[in-house]
ChimeraX commands (.cxc) that place a marker at each C-alpha (Angstrom):
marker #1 position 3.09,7.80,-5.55 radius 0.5
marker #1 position -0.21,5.67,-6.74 radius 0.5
marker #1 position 1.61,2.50,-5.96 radius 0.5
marker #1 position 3.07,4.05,-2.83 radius 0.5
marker #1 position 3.26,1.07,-0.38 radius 0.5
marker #1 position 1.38,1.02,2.95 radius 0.5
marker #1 position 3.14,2.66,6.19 radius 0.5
marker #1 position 2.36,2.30,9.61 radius 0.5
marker #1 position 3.87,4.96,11.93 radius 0.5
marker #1 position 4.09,4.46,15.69 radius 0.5
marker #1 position 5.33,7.08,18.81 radius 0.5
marker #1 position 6.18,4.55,21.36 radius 0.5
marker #1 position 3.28,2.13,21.77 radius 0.5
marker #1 position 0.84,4.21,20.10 radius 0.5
marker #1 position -0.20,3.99,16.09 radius 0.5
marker #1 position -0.41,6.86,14.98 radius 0.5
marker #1 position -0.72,6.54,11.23 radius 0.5
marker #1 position -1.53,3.97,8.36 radius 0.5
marker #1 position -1.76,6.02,5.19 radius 0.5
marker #1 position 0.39,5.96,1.98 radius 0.5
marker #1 position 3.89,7.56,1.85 radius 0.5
marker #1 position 2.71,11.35,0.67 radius 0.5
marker #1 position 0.48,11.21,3.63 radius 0.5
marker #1 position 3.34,9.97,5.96 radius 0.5
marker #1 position 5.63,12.20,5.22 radius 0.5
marker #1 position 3.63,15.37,6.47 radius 0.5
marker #1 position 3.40,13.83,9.27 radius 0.5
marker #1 position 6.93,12.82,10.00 radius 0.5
marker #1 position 8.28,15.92,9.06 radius 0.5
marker #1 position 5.70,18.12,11.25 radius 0.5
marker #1 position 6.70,15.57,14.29 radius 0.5
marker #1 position 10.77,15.75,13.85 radius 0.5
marker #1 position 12.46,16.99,16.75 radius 0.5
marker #1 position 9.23,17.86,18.29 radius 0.5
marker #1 position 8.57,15.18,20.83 radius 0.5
marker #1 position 11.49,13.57,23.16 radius 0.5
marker #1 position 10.21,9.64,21.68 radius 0.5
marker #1 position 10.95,9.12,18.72 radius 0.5
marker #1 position 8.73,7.64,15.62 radius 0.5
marker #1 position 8.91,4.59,14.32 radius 0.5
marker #1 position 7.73,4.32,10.50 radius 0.5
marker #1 position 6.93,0.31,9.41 radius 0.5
marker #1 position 6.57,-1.01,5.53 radius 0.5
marker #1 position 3.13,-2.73,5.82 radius 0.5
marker #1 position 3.57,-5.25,2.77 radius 0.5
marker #1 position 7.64,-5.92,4.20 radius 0.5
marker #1 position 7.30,-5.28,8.00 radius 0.5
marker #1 position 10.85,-3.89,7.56 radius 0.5
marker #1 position 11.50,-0.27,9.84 radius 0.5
marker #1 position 12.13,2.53,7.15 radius 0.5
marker #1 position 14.14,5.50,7.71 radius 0.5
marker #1 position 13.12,8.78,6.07 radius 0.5
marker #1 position 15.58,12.26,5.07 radius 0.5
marker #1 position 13.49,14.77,6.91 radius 0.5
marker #1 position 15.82,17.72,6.00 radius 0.5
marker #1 position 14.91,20.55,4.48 radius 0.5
marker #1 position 11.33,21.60,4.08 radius 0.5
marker #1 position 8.91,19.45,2.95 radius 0.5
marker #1 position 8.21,20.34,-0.08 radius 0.5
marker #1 position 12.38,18.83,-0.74 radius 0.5
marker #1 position 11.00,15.97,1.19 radius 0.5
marker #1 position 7.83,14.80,-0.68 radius 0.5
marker #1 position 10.08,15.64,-3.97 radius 0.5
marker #1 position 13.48,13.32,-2.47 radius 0.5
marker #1 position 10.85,10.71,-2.03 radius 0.5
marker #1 position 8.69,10.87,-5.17 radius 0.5
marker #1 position 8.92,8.02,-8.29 radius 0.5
marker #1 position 11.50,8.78,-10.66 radius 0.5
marker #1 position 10.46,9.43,-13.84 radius 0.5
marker #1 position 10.49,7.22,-16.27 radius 0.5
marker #1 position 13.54,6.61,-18.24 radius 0.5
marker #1 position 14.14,6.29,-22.08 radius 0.5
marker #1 position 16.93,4.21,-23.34 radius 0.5
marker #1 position 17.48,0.34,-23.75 radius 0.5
marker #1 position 15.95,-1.80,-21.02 radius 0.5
marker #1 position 12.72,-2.36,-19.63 radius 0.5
marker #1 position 12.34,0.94,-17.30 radius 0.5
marker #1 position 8.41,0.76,-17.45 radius 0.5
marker #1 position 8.17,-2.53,-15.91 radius 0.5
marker #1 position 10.18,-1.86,-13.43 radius 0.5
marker #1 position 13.23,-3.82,-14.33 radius 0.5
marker #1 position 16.15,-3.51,-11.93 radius 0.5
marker #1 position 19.03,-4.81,-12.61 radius 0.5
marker #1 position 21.09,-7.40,-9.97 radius 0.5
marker #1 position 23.65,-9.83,-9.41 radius 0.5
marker #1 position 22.69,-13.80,-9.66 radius 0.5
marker #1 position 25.20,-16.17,-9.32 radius 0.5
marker #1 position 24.73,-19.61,-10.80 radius 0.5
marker #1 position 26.94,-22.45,-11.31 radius 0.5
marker #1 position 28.03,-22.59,-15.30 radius 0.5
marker #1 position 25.42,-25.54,-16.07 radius 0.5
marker #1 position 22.63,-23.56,-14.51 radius 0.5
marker #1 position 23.65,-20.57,-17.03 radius 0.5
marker #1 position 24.04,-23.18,-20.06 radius 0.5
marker #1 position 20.53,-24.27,-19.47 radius 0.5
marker #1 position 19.13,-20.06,-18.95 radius 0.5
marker #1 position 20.98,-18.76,-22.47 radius 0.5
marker #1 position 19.06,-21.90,-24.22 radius 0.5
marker #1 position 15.97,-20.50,-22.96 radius 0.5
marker #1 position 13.45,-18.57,-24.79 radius 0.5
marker #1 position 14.11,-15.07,-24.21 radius 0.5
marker #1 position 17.67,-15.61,-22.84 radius 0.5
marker #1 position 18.28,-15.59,-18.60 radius 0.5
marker #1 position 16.28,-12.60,-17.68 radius 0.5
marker #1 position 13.15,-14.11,-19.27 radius 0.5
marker #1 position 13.61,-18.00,-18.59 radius 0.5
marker #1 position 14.17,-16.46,-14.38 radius 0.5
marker #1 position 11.25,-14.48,-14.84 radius 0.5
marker #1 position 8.97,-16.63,-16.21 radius 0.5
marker #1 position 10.52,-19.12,-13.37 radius 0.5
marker #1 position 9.21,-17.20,-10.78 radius 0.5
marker #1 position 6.20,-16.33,-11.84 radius 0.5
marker #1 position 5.14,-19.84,-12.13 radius 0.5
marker #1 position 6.60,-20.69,-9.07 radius 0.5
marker #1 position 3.80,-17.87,-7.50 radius 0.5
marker #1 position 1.14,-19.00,-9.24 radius 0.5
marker #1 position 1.55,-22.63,-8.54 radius 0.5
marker #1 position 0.54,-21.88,-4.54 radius 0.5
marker #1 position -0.67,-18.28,-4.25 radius 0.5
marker #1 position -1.93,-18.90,-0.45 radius 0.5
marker #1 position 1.38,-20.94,0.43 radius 0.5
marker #1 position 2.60,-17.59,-0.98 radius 0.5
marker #1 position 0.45,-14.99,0.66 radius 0.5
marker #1 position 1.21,-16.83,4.10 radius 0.5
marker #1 position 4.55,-16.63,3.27 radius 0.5
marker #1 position 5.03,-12.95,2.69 radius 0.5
marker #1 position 2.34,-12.49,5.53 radius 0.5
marker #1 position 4.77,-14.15,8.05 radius 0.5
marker #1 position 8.18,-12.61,7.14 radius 0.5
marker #1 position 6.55,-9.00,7.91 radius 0.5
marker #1 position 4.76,-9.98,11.00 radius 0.5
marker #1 position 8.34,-11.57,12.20 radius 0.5
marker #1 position 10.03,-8.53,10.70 radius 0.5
marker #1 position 7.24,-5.94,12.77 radius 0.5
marker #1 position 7.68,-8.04,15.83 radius 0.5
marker #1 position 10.90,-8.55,15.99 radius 0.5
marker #1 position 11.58,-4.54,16.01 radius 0.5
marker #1 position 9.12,-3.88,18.75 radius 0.5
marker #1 position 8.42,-6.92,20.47 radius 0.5
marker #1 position 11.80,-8.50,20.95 radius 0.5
marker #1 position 11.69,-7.97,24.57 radius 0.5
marker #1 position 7.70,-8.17,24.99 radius 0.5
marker #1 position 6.21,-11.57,26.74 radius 0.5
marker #1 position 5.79,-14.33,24.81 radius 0.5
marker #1 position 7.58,-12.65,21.75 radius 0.5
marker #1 position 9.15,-16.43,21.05 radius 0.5
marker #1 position 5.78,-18.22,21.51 radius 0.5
marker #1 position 4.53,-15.59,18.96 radius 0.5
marker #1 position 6.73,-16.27,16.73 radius 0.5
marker #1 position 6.69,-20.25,17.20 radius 0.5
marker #1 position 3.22,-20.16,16.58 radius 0.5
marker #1 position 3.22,-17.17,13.51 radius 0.5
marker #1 position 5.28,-19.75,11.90 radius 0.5
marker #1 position 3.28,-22.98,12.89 radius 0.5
marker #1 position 0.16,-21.28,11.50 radius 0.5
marker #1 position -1.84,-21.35,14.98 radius 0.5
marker #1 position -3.83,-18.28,15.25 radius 0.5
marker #1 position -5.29,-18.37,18.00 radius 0.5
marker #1 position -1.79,-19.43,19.56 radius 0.5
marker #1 position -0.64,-16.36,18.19 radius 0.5
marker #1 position -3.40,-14.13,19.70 radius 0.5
marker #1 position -3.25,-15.12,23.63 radius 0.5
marker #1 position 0.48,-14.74,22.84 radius 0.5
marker #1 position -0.12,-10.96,22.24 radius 0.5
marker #1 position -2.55,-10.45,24.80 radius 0.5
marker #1 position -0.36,-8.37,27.18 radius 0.5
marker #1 position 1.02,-6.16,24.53 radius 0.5
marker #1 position 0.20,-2.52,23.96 radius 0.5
marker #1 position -2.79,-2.53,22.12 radius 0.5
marker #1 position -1.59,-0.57,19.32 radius 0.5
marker #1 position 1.42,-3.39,18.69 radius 0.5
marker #1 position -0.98,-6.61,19.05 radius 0.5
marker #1 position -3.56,-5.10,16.63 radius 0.5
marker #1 position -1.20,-4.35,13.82 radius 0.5
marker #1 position 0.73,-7.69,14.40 radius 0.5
marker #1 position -2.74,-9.12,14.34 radius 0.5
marker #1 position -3.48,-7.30,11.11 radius 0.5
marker #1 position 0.33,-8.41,9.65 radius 0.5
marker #1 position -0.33,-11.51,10.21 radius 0.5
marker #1 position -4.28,-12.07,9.11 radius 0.5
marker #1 position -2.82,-13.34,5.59 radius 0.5
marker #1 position -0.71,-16.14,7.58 radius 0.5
marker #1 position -3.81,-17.59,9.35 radius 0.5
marker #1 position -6.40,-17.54,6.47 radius 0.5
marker #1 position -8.26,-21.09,5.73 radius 0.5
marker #1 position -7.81,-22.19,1.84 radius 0.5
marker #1 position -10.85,-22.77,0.47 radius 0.5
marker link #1:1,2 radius 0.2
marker link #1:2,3 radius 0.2
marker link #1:3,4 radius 0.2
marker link #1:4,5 radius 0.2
marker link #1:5,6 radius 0.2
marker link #1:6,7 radius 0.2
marker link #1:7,8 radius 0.2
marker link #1:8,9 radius 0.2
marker link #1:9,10 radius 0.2
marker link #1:10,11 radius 0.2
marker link #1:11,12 radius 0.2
marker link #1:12,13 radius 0.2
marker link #1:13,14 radius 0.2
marker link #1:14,15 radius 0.2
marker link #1:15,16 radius 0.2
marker link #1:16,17 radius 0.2
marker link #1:17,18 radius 0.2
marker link #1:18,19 radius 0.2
marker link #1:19,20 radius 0.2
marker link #1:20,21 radius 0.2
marker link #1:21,22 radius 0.2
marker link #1:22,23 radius 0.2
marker link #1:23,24 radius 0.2
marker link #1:24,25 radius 0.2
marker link #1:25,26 radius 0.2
marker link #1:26,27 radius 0.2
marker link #1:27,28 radius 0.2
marker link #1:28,29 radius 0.2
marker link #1:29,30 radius 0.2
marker link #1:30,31 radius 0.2
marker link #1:31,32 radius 0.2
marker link #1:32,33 radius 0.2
marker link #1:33,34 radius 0.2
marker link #1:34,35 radius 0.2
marker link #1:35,36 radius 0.2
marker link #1:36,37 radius 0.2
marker link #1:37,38 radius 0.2
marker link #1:38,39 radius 0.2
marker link #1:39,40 radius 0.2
marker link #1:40,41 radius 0.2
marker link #1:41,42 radius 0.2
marker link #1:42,43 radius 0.2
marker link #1:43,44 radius 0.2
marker link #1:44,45 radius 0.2
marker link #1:45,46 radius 0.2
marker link #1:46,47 radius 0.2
marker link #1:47,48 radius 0.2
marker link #1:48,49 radius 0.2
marker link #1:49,50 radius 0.2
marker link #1:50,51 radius 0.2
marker link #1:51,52 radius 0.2
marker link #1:52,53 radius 0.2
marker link #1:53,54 radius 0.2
marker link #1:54,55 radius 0.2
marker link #1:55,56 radius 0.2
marker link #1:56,57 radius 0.2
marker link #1:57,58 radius 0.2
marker link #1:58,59 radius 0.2
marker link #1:59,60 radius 0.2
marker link #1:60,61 radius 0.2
marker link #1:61,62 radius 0.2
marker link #1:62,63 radius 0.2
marker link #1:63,64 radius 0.2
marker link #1:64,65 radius 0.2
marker link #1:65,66 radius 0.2
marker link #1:66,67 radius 0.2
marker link #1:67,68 radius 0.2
marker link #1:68,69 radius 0.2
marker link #1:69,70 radius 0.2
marker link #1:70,71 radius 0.2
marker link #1:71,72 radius 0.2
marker link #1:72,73 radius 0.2
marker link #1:73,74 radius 0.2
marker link #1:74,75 radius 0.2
marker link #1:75,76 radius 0.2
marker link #1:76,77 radius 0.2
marker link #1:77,78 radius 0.2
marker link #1:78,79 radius 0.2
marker link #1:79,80 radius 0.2
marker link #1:80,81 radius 0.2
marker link #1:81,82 radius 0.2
marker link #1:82,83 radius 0.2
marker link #1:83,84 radius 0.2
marker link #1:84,85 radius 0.2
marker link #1:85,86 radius 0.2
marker link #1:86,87 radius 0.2
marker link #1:87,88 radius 0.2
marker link #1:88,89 radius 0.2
marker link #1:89,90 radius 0.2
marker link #1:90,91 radius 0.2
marker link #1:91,92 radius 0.2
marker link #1:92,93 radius 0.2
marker link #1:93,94 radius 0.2
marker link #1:94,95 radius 0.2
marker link #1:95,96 radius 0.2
marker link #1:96,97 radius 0.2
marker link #1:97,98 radius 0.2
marker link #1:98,99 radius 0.2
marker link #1:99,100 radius 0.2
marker link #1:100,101 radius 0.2
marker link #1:101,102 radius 0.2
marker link #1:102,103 radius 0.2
marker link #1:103,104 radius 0.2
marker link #1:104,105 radius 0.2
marker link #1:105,106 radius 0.2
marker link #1:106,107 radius 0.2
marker link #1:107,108 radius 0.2
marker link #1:108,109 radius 0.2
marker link #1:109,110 radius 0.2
marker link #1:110,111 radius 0.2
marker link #1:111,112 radius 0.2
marker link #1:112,113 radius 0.2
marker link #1:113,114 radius 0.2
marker link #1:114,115 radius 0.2
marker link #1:115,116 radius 0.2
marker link #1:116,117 radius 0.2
marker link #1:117,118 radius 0.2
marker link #1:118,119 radius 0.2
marker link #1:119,120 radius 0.2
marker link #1:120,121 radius 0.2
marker link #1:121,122 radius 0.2
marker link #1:122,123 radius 0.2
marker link #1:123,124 radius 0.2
marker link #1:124,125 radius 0.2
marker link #1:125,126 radius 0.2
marker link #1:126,127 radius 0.2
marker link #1:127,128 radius 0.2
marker link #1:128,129 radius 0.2
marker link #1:129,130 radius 0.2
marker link #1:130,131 radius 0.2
marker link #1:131,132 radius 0.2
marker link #1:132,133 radius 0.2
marker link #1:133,134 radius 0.2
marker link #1:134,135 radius 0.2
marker link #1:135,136 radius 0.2
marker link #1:136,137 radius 0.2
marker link #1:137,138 radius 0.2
marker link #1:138,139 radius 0.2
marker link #1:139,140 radius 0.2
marker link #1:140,141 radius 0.2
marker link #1:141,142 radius 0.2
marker link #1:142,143 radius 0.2
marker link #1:143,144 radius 0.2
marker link #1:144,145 radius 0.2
marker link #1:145,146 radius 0.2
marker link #1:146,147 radius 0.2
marker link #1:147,148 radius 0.2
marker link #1:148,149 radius 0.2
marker link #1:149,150 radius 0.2
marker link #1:150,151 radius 0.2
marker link #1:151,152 radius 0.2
marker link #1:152,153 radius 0.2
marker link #1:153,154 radius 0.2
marker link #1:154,155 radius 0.2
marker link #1:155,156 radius 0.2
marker link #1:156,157 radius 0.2
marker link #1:157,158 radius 0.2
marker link #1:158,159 radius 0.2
marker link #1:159,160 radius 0.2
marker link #1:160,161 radius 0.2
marker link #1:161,162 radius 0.2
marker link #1:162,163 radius 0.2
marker link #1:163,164 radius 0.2
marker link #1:164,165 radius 0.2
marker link #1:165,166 radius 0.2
marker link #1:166,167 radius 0.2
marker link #1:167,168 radius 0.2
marker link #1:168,169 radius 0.2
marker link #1:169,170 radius 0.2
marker link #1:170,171 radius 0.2
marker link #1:171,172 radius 0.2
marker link #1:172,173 radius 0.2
marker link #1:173,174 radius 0.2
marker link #1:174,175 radius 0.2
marker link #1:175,176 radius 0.2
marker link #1:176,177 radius 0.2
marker link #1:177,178 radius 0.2
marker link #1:178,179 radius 0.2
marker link #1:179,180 radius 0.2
marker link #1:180,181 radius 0.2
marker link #1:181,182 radius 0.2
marker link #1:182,183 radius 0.2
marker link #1:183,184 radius 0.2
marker link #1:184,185 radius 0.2
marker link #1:185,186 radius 0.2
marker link #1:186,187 radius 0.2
view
């Protein structure tokens, strides 16, 4: 779990949690069933709501949730390959098998220059599909959730901030935090 990803765990419109995934657990297992509201548990990096298995104790728990061991066998398993579907049309795979490396490689190498060649355009990017993910879970019917979103995406923080100034504090600082990355200068 060293590369657990950051969650963000709320009880109505209070935070009460930002820790890694073996330290959220505890917590959402000691809190199921015990209160009548319920928790909500946020990806930091993806914004995206995430759903735990609480059965069982928690020692079955932390274990359903821990990294799988590596695997042996053909592939890549240590770098975290994972295998999906891409559909192309045939000259886009004529032009990936003469690649160097075949497909796999020619896409990867594809995207990675595609990163590097505007890491900030990137970092806003990412920055402002979790802070539209985060606030469109739990401020869909908050004022000026639109105008929050208008100006997330229109890179106008300080739009963005008197948008969320009626929101529960707990809600506008974590948005705020989401969306820090979106509103950065570039040197």
């Amino acid at each position: 779990m060293i590369d657990s990803p950051m969650l963000t765990v709320f009880q109505g419109h209070e935070r009460l949690l930002t820790a890694p995934l073996h330290d959220v657990l505890p917590l959402l297992k000691a809190q199921a069933g015990a209160s009548s509201q319920s928790l909500l548990a946020f990806d930091d990096q993806t914004g995206r709501r995430v759903d735990f298995d609480l059965r069982g104790s928690l020692e079955e728990v932390l274990e359903r949730y821990a990294p799988a061991p590596a695997k042996t066998g053909p592939g890549r398993p240590r770098l975290g390959v994972v295998a999906r579907e891409v559909t192309l049309l045939p000259r886009h795979w004529e032009w990936l098998e003469g690649q160097r490396g075949g497909a796999s490689a020619a896409l990867r190498r594809l995207i990675d220059e595609a990163r590097k060649a505007d890491p900030d355009a990137e970092r806003r990017r990412q920055a402002q599909t979790a802070t539209d993910r985060f606030l469109g879970a739990i401020g869909g019917d908050l004022p000026g959730y639109e105008d929050a979103t208008r100006a997330l995406y229109a890179g106008d923080g300080l739009a963005f901030e008197a948008q969320l100034q009626n929101w529960p504090d707990d809600f506008r600082n974590h948005a705020l935090y989401l969306a820090s990355p979106a509103f950065m200068e570039t040197p």
